[in-house]
C-alpha positions as CSV (number, residue, x, y, z in Angstrom):
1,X,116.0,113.6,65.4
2,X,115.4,110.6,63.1
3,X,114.1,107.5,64.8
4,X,115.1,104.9,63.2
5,X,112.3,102.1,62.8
6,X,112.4,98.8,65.0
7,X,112.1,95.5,63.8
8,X,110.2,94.1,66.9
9,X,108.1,94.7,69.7
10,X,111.1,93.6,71.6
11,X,113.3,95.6,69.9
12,X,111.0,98.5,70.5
13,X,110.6,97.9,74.2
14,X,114.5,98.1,74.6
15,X,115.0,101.3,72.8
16,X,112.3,102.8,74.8
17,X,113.7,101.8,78.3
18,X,117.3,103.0,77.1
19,X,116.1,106.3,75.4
20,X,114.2,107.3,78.6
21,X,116.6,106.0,81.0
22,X,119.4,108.4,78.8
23,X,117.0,111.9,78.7
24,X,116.7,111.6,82.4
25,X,112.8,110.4,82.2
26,X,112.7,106.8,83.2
27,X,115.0,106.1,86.8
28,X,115.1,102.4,87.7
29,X,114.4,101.9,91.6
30,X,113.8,99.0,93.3
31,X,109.7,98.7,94.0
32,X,110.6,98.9,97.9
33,X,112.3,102.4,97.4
34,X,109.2,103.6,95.6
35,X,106.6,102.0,97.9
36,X,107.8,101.2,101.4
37,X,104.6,101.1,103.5
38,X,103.4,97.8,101.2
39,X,106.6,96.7,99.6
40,X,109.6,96.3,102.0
41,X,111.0,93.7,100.7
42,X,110.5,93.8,96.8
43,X,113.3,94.2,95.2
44,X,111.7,94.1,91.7
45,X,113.8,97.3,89.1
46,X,110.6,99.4,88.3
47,X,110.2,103.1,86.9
48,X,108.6,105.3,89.1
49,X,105.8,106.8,86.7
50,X,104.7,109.0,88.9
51,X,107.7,111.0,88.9
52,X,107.8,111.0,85.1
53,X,104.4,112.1,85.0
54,X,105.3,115.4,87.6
55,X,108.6,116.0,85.5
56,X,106.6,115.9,82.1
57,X,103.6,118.2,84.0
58,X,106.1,120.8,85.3
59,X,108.2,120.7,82.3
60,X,105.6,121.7,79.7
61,X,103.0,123.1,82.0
62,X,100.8,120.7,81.2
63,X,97.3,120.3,83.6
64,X,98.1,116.9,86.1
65,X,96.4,113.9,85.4
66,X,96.2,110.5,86.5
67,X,99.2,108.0,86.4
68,X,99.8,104.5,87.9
69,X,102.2,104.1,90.5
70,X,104.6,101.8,88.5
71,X,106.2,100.6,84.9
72,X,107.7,97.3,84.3
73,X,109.1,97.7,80.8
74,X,109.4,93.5,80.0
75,X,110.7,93.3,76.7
76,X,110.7,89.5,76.4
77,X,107.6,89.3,77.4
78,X,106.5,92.2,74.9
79,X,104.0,93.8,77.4
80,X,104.4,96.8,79.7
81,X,103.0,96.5,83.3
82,X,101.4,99.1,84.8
83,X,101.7,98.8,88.6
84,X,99.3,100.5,90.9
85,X,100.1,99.9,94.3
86,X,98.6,102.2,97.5
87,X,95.2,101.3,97.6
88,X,95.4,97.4,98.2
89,X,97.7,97.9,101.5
90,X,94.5,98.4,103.4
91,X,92.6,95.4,102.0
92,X,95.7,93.1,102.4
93,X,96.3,94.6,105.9
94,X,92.6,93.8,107.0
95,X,92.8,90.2,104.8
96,X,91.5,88.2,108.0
97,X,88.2,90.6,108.7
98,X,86.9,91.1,104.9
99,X,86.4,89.4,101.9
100,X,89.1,89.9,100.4
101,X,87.4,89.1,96.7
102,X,84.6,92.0,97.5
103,X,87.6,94.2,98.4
104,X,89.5,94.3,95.7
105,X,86.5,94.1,93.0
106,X,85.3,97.6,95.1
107,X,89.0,98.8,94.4
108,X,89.2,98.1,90.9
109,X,85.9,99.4,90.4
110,X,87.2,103.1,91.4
111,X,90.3,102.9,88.9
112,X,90.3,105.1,85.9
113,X,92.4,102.8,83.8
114,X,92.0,104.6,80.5
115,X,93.0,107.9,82.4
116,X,95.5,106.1,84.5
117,X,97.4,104.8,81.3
């Protein structure tokens, strides 16, 4: 198949949310959905990468790796935003007994973000 070229970032964002959304790769769900123990009442449309990432894994046997939790295709904006979620509910949970700046630098310290994207 014959892709045809895209004029803008924009434009290129947009074919990539429809094209995965149409092969069955990219399901829109609301953030609270996906993540209910920190996100009850987001109702922000995100793809669950995740899921892409198991369905890609299992499809062409491929060994697992790391994924974020999240993608926020934004056109407009011309960025996509990976969304990684779990591992703050702890430090927001316990907010009044830590640092909360310490926290989260420990937190970010452990990603993989190369991996992860």
């Amino acid at each position: 198949m014959k892709i045809k070229k895209r004029e803008t970032i924009t434009d290129y964002l947009m074919y990539l949310e429809k094209r995965g959304m149409e092969t069955g790769y990219f399901d829109l769900q609301e953030i609270n959905k996906i993540h209910k123990s920190c996100c009850s009442h987001a109702s922000t449309q995100v793809i669950d990468f995740d899921k892409i990432k198991d369905k890609l894994v299992k499809e062409y046997q491929l060994m697992t790796s790391k994924s974020c939790d999240c993608l926020k295709i934004l056109p407009t904006k011309q960025c996509i935003d990976l969304i990684e979620m779990k591992s703050f509910v702890d430090i927001f949970k316990n907010f009044k007994k830590t640092r909360i700046d310490k926290e989260i630098e420990k937190q970010v310290a452990k990603f993989n973000l190369i991996k992860k994207i």
